[in-house]
C-alpha positions as CSV (number, residue, x, y, z in Angstrom):
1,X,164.8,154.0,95.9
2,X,167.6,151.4,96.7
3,X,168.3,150.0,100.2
4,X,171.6,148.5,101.2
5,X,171.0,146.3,104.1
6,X,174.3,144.4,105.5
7,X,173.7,140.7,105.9
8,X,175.7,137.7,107.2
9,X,174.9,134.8,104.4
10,X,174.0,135.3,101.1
11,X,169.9,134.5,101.1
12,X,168.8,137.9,99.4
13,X,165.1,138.9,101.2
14,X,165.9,135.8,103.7
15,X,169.0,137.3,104.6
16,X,170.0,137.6,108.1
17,X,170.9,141.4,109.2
18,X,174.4,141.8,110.2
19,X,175.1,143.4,113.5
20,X,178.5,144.7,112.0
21,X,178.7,146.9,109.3
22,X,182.3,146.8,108.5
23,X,182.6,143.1,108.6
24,X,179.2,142.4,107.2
25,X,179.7,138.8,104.6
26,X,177.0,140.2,102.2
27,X,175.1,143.2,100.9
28,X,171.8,142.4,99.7
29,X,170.3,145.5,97.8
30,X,166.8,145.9,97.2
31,X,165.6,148.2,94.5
32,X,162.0,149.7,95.1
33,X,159.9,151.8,93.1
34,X,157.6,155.1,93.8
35,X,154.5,153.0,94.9
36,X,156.6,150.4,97.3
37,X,157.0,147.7,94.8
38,X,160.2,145.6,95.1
39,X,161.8,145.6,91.5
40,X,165.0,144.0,92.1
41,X,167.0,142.2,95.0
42,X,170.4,140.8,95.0
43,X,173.2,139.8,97.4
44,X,177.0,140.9,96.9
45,X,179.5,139.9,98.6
46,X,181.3,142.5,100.7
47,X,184.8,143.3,98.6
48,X,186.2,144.9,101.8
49,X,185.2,142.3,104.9
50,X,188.7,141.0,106.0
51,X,189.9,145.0,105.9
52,X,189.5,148.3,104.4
53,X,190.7,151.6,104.8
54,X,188.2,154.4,106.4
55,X,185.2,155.5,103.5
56,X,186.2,152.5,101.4
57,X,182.7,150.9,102.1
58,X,180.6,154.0,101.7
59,X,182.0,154.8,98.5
60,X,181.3,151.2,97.6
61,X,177.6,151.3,99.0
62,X,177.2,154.7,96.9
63,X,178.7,153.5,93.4
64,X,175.6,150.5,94.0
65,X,172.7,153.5,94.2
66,X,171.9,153.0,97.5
67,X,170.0,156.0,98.9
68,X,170.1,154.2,102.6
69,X,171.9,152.0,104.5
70,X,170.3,149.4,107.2
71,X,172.2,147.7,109.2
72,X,172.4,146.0,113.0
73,X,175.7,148.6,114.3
74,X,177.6,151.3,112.6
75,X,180.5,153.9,114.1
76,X,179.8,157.3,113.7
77,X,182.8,157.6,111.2
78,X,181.1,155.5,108.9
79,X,177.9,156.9,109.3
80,X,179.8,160.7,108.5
81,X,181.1,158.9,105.3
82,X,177.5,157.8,104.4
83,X,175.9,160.9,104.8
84,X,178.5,163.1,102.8
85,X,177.3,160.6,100.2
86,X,173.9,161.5,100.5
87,X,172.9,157.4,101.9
88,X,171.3,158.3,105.1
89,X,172.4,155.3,107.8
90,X,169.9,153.3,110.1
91,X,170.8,151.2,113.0
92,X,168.9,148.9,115.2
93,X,167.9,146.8,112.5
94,X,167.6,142.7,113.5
95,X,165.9,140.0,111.9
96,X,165.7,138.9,108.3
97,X,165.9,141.7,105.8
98,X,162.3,141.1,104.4
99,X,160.6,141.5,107.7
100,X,163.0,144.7,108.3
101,X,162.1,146.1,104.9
102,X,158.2,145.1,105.4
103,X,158.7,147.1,108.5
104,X,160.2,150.1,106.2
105,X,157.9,149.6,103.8
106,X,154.8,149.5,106.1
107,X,156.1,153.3,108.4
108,X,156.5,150.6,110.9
109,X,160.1,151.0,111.1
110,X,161.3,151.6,114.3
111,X,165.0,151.9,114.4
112,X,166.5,155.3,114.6
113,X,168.8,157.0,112.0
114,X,172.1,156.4,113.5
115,X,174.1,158.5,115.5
116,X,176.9,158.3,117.7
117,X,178.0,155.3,119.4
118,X,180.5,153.7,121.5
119,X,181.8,151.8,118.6
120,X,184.5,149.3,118.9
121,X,186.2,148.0,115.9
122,X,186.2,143.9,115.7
123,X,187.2,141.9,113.2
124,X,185.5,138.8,112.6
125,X,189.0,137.1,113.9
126,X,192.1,138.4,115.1
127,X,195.1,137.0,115.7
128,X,195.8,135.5,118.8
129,X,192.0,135.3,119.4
130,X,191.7,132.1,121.4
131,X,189.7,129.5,120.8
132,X,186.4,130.5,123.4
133,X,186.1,133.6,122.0
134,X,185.8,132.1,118.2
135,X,183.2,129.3,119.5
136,X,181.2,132.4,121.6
137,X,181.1,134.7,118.0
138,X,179.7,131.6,116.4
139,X,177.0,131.2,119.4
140,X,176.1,134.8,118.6
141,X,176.2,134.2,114.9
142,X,173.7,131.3,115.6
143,X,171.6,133.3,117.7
144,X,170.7,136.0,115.6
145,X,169.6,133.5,113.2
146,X,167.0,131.7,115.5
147,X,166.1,135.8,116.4
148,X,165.2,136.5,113.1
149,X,163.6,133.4,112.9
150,X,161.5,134.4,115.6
151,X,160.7,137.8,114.4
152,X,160.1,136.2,110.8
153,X,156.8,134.0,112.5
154,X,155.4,136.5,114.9
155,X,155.5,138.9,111.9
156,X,153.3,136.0,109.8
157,X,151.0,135.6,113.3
158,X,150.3,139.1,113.2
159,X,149.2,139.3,110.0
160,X,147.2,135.7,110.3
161,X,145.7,137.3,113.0
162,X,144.7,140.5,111.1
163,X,142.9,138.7,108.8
């Protein structure tokens, strides 16, 4: 099985999930075998994150092997695309990508497969975007990373305390 999880630097299982699909920096793709064992994992960079046309991302997504597709937010056009591919979408997903996929890995995934959503199409920077609302994205940016952080040590408590 291959999972596609979108990711905003380039730091394969220490990626941070991206909350935007279409605008995600990096795909990091994690190949796993029948008994849960990671074979291979690398980041690409996303061909398409300044712009692409509807499906473009899918198709990409599906000419890497992925069977599924994690990720923070998704429309529901892209998520149509993915499944007429056969990738089956899940949203939700926050943290680093190796506590997400431990989470997957372990049945303790918790985020739904994605449906319908009040969607809004952002671009990383638009023209005309004034200067605020650039310093406010990179807030966010920054605080998803201290999140996943977080989530990354409780996840290492837990199991310290499971011993």
């Amino acid at each position: 099985m291959k999972i596609a999880f979108t990711a905003d630097d380039a730091n394969d299982l220490e990626s941070v999930v991206s909350y935007h699909f279409g605008h995600c920096s990096y795909f990091v793709i994690v190949d796993i075998t029948d008994g849960n064992v990671i074979k291979k994992v690398q980041s690409i960079e996303n061909p398409y994150k300044e712009a692409h046309n509807p499906g473009e991302l899918p198709q990409f997504i599906h000419t890497l092997g992925a069977d599924v597709i994690v990720t923070g937010g998704m429309g529901p056009r892209a998520q149509e695309f993915f499944k007429q591919y056969g990738i089956k979408p899940l949203v939700g997903a926050y943290g680093k990508v190796k506590d997400v996929l431990k989470e997957i890995l372990e049945g303790e995934y918790h985020y739904e497969e994605a449906r319908s959503s009040s969607h809004e199409h952002h671009g990383p920077h638009h023209e005309g975007e004034n200067e605020d609302i650039r310093r406010l994205k990179l807030e966010v940016q920054d605080l998803r990373k201290q999140v996943a952080e977080l989530k990354s040590l409780i996840m290492e408590l837990k199991e310290k305390m499971e011993q």
